[in-house]
Short mmCIF file of the C-alpha atoms (twelve columns), coordinates in Angstrom:
data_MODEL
# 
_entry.id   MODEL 
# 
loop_
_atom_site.group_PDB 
_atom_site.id 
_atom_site.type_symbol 
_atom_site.label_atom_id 
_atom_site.label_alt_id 
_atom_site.label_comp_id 
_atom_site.label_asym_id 
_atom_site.label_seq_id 
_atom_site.Cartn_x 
_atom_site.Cartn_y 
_atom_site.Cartn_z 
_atom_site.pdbx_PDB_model_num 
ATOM 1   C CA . UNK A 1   -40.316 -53.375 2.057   1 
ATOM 2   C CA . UNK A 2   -42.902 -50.629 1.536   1 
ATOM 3   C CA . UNK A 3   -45.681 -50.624 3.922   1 
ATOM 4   C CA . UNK A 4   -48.399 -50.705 1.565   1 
ATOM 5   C CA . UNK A 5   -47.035 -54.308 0.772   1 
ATOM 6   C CA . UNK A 6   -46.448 -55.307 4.376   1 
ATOM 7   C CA . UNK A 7   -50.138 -54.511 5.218   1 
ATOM 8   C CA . UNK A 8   -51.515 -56.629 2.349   1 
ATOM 9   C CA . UNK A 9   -49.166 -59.452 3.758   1 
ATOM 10  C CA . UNK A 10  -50.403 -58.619 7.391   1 
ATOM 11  C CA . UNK A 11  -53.457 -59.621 5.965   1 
ATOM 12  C CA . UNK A 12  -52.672 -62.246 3.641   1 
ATOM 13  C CA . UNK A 13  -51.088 -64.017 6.877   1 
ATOM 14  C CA . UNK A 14  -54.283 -63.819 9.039   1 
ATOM 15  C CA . UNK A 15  -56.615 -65.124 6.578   1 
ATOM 16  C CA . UNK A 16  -54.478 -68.160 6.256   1 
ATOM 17  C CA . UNK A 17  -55.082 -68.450 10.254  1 
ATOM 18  C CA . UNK A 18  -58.497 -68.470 9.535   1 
ATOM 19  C CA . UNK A 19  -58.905 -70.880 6.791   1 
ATOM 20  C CA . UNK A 20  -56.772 -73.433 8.930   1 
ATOM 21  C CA . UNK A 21  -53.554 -73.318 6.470   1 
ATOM 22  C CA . UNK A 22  -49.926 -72.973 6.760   1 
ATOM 23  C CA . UNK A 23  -48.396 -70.194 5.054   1 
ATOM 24  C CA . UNK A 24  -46.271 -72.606 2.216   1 
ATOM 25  C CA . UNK A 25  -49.532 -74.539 1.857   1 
ATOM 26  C CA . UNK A 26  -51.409 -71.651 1.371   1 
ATOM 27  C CA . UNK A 27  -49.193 -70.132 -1.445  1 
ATOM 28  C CA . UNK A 28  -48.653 -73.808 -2.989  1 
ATOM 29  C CA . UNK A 29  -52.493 -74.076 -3.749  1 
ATOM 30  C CA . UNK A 30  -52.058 -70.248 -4.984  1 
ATOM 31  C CA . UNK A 31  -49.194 -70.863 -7.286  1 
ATOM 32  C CA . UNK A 32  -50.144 -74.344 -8.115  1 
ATOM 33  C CA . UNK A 33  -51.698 -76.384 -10.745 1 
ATOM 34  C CA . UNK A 34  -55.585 -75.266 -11.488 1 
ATOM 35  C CA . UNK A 35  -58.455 -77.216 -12.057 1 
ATOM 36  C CA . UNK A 36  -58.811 -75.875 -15.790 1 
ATOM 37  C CA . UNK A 37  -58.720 -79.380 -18.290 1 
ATOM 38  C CA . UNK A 38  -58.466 -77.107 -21.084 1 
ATOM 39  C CA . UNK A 39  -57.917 -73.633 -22.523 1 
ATOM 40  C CA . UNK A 40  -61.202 -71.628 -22.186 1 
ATOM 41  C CA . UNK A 41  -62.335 -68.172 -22.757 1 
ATOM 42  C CA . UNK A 42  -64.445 -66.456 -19.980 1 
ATOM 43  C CA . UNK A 43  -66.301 -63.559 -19.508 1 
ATOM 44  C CA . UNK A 44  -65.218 -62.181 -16.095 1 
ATOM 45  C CA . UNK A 45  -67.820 -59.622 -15.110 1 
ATOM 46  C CA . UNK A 46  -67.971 -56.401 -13.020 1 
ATOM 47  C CA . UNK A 47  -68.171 -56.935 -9.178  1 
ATOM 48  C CA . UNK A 48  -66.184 -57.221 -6.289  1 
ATOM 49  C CA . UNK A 49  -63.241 -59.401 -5.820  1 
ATOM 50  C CA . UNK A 50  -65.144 -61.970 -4.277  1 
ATOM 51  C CA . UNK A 51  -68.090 -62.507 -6.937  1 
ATOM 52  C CA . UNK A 52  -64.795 -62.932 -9.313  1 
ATOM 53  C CA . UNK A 53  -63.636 -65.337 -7.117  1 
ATOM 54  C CA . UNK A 54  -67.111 -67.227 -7.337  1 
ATOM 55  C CA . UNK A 55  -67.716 -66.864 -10.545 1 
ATOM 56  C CA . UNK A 56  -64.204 -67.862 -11.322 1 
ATOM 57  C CA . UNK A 57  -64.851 -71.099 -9.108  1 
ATOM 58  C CA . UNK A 58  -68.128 -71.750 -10.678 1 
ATOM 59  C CA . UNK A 59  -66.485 -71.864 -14.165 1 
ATOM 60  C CA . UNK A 60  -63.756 -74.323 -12.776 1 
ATOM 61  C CA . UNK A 61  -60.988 -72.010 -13.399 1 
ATOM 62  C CA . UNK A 62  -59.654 -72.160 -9.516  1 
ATOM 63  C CA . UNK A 63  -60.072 -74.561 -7.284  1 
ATOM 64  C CA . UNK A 64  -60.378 -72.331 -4.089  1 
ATOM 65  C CA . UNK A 65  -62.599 -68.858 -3.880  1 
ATOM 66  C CA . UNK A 66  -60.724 -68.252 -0.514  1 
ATOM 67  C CA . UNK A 67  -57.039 -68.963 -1.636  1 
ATOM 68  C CA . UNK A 68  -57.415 -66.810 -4.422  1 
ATOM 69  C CA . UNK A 69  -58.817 -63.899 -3.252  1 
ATOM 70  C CA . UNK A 70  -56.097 -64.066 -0.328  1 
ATOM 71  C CA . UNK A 71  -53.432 -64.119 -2.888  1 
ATOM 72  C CA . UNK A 72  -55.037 -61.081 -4.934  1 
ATOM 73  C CA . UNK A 73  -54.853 -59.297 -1.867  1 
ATOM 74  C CA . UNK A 74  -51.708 -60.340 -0.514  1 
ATOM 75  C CA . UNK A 75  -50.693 -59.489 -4.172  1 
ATOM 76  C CA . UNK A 76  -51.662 -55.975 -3.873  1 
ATOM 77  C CA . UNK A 77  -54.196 -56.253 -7.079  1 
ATOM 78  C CA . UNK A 78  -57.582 -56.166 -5.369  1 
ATOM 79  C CA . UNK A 79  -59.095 -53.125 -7.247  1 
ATOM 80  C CA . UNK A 80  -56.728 -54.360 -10.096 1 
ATOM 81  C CA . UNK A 81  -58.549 -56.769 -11.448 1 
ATOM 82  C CA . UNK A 82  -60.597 -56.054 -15.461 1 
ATOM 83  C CA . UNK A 83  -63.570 -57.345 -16.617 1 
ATOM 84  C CA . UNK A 84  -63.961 -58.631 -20.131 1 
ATOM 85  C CA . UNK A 85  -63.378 -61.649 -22.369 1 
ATOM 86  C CA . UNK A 86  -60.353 -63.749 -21.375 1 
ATOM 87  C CA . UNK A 87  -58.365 -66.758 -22.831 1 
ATOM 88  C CA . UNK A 88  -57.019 -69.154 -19.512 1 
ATOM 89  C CA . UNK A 89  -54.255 -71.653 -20.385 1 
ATOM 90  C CA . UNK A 90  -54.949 -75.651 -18.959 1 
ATOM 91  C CA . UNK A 91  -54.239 -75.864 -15.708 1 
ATOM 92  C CA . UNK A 92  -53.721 -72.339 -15.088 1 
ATOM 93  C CA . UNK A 93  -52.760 -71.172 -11.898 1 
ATOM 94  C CA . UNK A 94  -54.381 -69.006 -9.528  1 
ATOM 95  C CA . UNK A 95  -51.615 -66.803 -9.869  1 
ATOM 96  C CA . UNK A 96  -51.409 -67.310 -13.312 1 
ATOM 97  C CA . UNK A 97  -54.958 -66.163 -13.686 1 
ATOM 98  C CA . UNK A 98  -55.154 -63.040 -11.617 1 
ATOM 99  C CA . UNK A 99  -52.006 -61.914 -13.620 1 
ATOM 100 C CA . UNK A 100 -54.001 -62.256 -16.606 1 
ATOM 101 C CA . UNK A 101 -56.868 -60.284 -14.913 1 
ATOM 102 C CA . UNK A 102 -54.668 -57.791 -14.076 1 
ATOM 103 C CA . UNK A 103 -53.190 -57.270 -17.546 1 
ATOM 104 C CA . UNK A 104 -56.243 -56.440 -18.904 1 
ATOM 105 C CA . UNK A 105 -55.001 -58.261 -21.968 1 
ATOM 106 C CA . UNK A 106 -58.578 -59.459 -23.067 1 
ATOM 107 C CA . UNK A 107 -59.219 -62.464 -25.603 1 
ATOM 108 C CA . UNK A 108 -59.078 -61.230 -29.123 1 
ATOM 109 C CA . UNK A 109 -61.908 -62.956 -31.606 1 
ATOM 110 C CA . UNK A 110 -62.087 -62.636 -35.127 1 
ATOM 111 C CA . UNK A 111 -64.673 -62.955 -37.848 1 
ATOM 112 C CA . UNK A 112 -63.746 -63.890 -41.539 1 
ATOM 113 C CA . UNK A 113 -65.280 -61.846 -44.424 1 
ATOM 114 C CA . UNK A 114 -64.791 -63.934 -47.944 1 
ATOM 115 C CA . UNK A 115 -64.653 -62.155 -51.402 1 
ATOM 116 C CA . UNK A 116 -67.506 -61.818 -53.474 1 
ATOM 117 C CA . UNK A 117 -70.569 -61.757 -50.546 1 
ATOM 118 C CA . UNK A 118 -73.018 -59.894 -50.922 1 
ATOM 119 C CA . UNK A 119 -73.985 -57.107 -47.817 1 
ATOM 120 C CA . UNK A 120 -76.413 -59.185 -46.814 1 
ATOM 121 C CA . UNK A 121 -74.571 -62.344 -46.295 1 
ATOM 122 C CA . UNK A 122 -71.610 -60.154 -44.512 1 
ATOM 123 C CA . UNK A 123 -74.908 -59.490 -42.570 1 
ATOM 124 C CA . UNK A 124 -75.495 -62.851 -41.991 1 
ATOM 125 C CA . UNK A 125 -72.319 -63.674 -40.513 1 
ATOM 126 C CA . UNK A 126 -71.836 -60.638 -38.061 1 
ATOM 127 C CA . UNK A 127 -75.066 -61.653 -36.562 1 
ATOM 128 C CA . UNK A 128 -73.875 -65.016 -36.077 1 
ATOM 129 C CA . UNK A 129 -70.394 -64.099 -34.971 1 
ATOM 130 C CA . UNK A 130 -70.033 -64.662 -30.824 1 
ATOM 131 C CA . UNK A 131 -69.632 -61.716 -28.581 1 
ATOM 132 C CA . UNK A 132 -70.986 -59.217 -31.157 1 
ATOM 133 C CA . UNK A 133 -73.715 -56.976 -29.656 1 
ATOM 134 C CA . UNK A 134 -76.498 -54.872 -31.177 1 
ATOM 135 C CA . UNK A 135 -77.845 -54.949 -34.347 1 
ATOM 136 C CA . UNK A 136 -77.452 -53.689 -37.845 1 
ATOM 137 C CA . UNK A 137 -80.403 -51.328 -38.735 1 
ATOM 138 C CA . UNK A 138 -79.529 -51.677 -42.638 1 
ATOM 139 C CA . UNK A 139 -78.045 -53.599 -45.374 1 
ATOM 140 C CA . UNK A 140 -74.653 -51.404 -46.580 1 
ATOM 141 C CA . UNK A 141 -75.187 -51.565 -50.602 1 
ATOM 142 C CA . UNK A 142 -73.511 -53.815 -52.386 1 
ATOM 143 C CA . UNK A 143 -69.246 -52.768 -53.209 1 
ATOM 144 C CA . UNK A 144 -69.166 -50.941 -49.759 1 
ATOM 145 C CA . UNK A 145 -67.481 -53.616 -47.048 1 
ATOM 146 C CA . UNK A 146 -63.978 -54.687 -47.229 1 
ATOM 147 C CA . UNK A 147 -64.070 -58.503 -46.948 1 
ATOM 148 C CA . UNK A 148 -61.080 -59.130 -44.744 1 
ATOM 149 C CA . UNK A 149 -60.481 -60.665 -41.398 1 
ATOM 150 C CA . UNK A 150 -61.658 -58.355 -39.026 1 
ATOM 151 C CA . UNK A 151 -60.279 -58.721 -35.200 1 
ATOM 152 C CA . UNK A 152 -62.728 -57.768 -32.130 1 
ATOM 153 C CA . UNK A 153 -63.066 -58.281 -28.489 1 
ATOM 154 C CA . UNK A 154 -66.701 -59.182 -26.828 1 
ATOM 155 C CA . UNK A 155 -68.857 -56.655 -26.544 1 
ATOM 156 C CA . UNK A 156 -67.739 -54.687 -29.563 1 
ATOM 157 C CA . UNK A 157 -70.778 -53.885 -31.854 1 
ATOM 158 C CA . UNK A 158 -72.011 -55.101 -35.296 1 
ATOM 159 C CA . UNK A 159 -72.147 -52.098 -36.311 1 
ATOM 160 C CA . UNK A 160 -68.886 -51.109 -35.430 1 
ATOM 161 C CA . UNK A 161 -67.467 -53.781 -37.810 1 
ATOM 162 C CA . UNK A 162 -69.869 -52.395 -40.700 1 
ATOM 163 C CA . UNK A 163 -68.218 -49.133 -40.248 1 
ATOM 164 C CA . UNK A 164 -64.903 -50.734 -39.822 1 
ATOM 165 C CA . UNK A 165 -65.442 -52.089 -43.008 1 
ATOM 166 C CA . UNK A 166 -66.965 -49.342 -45.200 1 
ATOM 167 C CA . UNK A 167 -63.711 -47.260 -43.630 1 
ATOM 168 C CA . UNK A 168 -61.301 -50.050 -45.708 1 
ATOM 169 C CA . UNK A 169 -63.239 -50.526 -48.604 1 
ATOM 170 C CA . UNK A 170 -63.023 -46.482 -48.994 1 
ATOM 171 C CA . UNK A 171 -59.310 -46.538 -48.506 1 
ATOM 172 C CA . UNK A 172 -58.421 -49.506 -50.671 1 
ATOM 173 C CA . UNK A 173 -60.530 -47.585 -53.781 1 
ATOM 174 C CA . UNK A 174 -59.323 -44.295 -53.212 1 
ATOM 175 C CA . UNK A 175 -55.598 -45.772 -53.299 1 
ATOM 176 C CA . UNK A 176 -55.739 -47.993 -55.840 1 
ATOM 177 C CA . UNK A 177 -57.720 -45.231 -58.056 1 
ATOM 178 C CA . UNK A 178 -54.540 -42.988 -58.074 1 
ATOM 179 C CA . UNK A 179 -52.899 -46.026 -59.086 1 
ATOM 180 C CA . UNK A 180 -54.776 -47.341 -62.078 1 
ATOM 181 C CA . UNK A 181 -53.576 -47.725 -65.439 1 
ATOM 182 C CA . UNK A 182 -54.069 -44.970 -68.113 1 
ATOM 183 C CA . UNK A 183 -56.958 -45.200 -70.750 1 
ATOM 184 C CA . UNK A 184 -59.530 -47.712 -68.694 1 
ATOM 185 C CA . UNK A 185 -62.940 -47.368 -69.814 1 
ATOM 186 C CA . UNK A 186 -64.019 -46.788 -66.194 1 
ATOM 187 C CA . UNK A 187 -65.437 -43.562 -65.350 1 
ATOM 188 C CA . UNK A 188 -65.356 -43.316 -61.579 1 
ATOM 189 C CA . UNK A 189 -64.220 -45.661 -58.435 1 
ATOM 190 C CA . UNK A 190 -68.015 -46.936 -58.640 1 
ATOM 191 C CA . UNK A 191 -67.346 -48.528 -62.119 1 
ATOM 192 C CA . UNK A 192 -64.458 -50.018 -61.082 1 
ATOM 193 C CA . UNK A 193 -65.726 -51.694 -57.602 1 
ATOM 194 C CA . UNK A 194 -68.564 -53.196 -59.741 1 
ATOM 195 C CA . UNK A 195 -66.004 -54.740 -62.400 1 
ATOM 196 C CA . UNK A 196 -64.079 -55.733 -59.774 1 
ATOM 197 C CA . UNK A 197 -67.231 -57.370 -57.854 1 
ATOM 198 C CA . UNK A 198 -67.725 -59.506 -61.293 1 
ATOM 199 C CA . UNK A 199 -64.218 -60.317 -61.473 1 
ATOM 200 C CA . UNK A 200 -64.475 -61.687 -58.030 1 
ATOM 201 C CA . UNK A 201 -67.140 -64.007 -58.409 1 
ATOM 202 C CA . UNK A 202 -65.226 -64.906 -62.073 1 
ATOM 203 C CA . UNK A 203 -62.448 -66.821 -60.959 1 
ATOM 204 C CA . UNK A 204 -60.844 -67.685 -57.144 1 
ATOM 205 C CA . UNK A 205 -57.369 -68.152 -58.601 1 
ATOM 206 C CA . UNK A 206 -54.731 -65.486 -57.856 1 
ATOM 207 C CA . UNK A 207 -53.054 -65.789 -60.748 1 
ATOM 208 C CA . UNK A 208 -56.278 -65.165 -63.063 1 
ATOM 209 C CA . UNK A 209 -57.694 -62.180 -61.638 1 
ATOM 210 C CA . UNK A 210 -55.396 -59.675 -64.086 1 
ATOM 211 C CA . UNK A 211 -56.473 -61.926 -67.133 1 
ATOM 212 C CA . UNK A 212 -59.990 -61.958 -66.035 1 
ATOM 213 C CA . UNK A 213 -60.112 -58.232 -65.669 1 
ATOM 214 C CA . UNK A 214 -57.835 -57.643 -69.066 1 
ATOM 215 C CA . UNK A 215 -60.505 -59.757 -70.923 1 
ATOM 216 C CA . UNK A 216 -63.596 -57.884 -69.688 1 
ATOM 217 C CA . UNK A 217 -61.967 -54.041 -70.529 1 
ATOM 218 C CA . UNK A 218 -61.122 -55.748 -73.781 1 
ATOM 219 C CA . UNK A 219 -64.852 -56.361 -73.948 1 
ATOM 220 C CA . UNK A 220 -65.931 -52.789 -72.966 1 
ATOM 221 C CA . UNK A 221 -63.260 -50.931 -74.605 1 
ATOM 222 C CA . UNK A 222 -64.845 -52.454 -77.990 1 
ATOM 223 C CA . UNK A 223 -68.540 -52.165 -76.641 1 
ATOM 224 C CA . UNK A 224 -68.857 -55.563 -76.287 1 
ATOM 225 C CA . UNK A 225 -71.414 -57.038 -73.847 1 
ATOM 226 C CA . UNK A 226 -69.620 -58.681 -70.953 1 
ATOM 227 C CA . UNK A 227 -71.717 -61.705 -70.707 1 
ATOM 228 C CA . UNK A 228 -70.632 -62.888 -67.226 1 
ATOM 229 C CA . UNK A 229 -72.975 -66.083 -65.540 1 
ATOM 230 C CA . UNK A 230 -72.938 -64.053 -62.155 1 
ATOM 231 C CA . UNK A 231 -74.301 -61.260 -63.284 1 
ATOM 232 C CA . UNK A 232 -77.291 -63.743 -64.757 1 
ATOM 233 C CA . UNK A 233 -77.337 -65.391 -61.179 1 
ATOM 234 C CA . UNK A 234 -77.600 -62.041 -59.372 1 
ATOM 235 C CA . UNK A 235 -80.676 -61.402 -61.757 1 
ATOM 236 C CA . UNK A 236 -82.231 -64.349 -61.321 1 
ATOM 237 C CA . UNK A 237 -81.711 -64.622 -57.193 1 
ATOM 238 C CA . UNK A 238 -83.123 -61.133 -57.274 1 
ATOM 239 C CA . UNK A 239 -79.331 -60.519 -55.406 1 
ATOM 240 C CA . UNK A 240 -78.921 -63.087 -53.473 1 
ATOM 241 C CA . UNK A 241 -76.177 -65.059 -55.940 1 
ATOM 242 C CA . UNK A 242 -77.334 -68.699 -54.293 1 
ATOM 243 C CA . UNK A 243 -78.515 -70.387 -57.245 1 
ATOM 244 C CA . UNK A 244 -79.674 -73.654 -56.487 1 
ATOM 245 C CA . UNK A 245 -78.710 -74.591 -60.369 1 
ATOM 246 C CA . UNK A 246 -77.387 -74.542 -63.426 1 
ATOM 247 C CA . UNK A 247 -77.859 -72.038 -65.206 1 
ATOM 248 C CA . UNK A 248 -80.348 -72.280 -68.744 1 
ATOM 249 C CA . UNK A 249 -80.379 -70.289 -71.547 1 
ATOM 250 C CA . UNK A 250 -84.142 -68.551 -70.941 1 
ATOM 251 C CA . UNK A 251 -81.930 -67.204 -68.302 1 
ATOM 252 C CA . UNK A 252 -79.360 -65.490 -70.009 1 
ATOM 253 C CA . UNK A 253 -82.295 -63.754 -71.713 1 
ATOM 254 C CA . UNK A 254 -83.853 -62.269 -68.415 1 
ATOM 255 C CA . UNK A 255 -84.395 -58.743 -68.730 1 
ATOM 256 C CA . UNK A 256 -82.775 -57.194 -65.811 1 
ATOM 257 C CA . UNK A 257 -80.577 -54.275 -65.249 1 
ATOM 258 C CA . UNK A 258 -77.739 -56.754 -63.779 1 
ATOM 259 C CA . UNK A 259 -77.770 -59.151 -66.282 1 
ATOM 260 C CA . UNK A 260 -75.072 -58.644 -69.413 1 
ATOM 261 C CA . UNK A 261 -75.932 -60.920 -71.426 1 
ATOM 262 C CA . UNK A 262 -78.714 -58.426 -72.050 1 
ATOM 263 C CA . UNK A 263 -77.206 -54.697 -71.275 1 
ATOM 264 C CA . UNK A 264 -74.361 -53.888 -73.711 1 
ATOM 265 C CA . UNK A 265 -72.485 -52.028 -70.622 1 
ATOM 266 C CA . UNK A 266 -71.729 -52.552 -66.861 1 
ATOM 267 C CA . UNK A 267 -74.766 -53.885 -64.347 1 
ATOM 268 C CA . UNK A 268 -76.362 -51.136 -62.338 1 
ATOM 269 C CA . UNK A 269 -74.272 -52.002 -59.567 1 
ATOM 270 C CA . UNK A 270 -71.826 -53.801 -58.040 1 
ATOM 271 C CA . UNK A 271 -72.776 -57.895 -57.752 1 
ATOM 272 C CA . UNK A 272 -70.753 -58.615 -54.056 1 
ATOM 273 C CA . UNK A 273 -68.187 -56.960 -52.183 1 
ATOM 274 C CA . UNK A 274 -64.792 -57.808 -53.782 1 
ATOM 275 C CA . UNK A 275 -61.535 -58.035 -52.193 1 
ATOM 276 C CA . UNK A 276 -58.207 -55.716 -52.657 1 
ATOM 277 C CA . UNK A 277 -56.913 -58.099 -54.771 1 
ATOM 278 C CA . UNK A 278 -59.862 -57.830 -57.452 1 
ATOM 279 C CA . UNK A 279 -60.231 -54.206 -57.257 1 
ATOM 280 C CA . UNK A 280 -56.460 -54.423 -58.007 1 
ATOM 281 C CA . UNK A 281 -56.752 -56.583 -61.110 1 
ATOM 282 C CA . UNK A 282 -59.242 -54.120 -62.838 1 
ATOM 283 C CA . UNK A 283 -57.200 -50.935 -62.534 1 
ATOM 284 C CA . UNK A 284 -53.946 -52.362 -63.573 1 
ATOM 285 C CA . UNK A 285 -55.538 -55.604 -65.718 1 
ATOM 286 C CA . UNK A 286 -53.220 -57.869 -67.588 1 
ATOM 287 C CA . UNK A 287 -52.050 -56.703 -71.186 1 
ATOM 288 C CA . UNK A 288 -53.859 -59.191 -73.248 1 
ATOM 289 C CA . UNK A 289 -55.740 -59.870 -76.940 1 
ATOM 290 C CA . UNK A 290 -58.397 -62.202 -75.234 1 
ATOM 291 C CA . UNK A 291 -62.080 -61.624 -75.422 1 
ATOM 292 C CA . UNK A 292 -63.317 -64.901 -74.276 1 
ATOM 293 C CA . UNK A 293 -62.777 -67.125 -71.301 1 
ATOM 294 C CA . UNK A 294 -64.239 -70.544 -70.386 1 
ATOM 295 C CA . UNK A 295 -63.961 -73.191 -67.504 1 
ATOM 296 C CA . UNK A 296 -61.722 -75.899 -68.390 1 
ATOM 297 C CA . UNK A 297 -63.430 -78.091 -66.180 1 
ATOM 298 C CA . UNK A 298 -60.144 -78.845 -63.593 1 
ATOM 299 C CA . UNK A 299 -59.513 -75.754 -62.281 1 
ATOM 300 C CA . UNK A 300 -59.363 -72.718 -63.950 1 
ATOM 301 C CA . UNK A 301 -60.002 -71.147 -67.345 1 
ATOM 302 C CA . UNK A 302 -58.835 -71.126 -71.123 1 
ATOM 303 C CA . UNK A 303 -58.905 -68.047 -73.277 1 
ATOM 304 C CA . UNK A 304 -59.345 -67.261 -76.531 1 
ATOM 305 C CA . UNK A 305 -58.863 -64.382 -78.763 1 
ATOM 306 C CA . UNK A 306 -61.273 -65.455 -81.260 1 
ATOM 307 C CA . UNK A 307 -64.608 -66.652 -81.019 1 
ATOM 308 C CA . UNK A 308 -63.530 -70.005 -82.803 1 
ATOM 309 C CA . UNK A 309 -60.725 -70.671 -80.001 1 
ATOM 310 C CA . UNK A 310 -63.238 -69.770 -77.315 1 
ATOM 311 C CA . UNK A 311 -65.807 -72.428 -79.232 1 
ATOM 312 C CA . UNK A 312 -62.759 -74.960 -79.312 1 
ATOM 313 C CA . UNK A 313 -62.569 -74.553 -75.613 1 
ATOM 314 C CA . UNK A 314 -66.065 -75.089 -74.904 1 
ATOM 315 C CA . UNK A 315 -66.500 -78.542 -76.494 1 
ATOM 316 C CA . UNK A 316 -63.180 -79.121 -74.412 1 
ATOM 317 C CA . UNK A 317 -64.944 -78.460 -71.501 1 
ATOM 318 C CA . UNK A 318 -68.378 -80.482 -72.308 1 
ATOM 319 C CA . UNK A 319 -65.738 -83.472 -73.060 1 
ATOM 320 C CA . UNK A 320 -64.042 -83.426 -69.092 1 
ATOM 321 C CA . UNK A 321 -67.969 -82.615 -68.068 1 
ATOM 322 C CA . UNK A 322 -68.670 -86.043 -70.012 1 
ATOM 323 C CA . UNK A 323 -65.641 -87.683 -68.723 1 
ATOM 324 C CA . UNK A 324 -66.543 -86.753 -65.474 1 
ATOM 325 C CA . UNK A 325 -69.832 -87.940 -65.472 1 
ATOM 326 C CA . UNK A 326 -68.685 -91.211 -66.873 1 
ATOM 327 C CA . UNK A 327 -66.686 -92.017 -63.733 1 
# 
């Protein structure tokens, strides 16, 4: 045995003389059951072994300051110990959670980014998100975050994630670009993330994203106005797409540069921040003869090559609306 470790049991065995213990009762309370009822994540903070030990005590993680900062010692992992964000198993023991300590292995949060926000929602949810810090000084535009789900330990910064974020978003566009079909009517990556921003607010379905994007370069690629309700409710909210309503039609006639039931081309910009999968359907869209798409009122749409098929589908629509309503 080293003598490194026989010192740290030299002392291990004196402080049980002083605390009035025997040496297997001693290491039975260290090994043993904790105090814990549940899992729990903690915040262990800078500081000497014995404010640890305190602190650890005051959060009802151990059950004895003393025995645990005896065992540390004994253990050889008194200027071992990290601070940070931890996750503590039920009924941890003290051993059990000055290994953990020692690891360095902090808790891992995560924050969820959905499709189709805007920046300023994404906003709104980083400054809500626990163990964030800071602030963000200014709204990203619109088409420049990634929504994904983004990992972080406490203490990382809000801004960090925005750059995080932008960082994706840049890589996703510049990869899919290289990939994207031949003869889009889409000019640059810009063009493409706002499609793909409409697309995303379109239709939630994986399998209609391609057909949703095929039917709107359909509509471009014969200079037809896209006439897409977001882009009306991103008008009308002034950007904030929470419309509190249906929409009526003095609102598809809003003169705004978003709106395209009015503009015979793409908005100004994008509407949200889509996801890979969106900015995937518009460069490599579905091969299709649609130019019209409509709820069907359970999930999903119908298209329609011809304005009379699209019509048909509407009063389809209006009848499950009515036989909805009925119920």
């Amino acid at each position: 045995m080293r003598h490194g470790v026989l010192f740290y049991f030299f002392i291990f065995f004196i402080g049980i003389s002083l605390i009035g213990g025997s040496v297997f009762t001693t290491y039975s309370q260290f090994v043993g059951e904790g105090p814990l009822p549940e899992r729990t994540e903690v915040v262990v903070p800078r500081g000497s072994l014995k404010k640890i030990a305190d602190f650890l005590h005051k959060q009802g993680i151990i059950a004895s300051p003393s025995i645990f900062v005896l065992g540390v010692r004994a253990s050889g992992n008194t200027h071992k110990i990290k601070s940070g964000e931890y996750s503590i198993p039920r009924r941890a023991s003290a051993k059990m959670v000055m290994d953990i300590l020692v690891s360095g292995q902090t808790y891992i949060r995560r924050v969820v980014i959905p499709e189709g926000l805007t920046s300023a929602q994404i906003v709104e949810i980083l400054n809500n998100a626990k163990g964030l810090v800071g602030i963000i000084s200014q709204i990203p535009k619109n088409g420049t975050l990634l929504p994904e789900t983004y990992h972080y330990s406490y203490g990382d910064t809000k801004e960090g994630i925005i750059v995080r974020m932008q960082n994706a978003m840049k890589r996703v566009i510049d990869a899919e670009w290289e990939k994207r079909a031949d003869n889009l009517p889409l000019k640059s990556k810009q063009e493409a993330i706002i499609l793909a921003s409409i697309v995303e607010k379109e239709t939630s379905k994986d399998a209609e994203r391609a057909m949703v994007a095929g039917v709107f370069i359909n509509r471009l690629n014969k200079k037809m106005r896209l006439q897409s309700d977001p882009t009306v409710i991103y008008a009308v909210t002034d950007g904030r797409l929470d419309l509190n309503r249906s929409l009526k039609k003095k609102d598809l006639k809003i003169q705004h540069p978003y709106n395209t039931y009015v503009i015979p081309a793409l908005p100004a910009g994008p509407i949200g921040n889509p996801g890979k999968d969106a900015i995937k359907a518009v460069l490599n869209p579905a091969q299709t003869d649609a130019l019209y798409f409509v709820a069907t009122g359970r999930g999903g749409h119908a298209f329609a090559k011809t304005l009379k098929e699209h019509n048909k589908n509407i009063q389809n629509w209006l009848k499950v609306l009515r036989q909805k309503r009925a119920k």
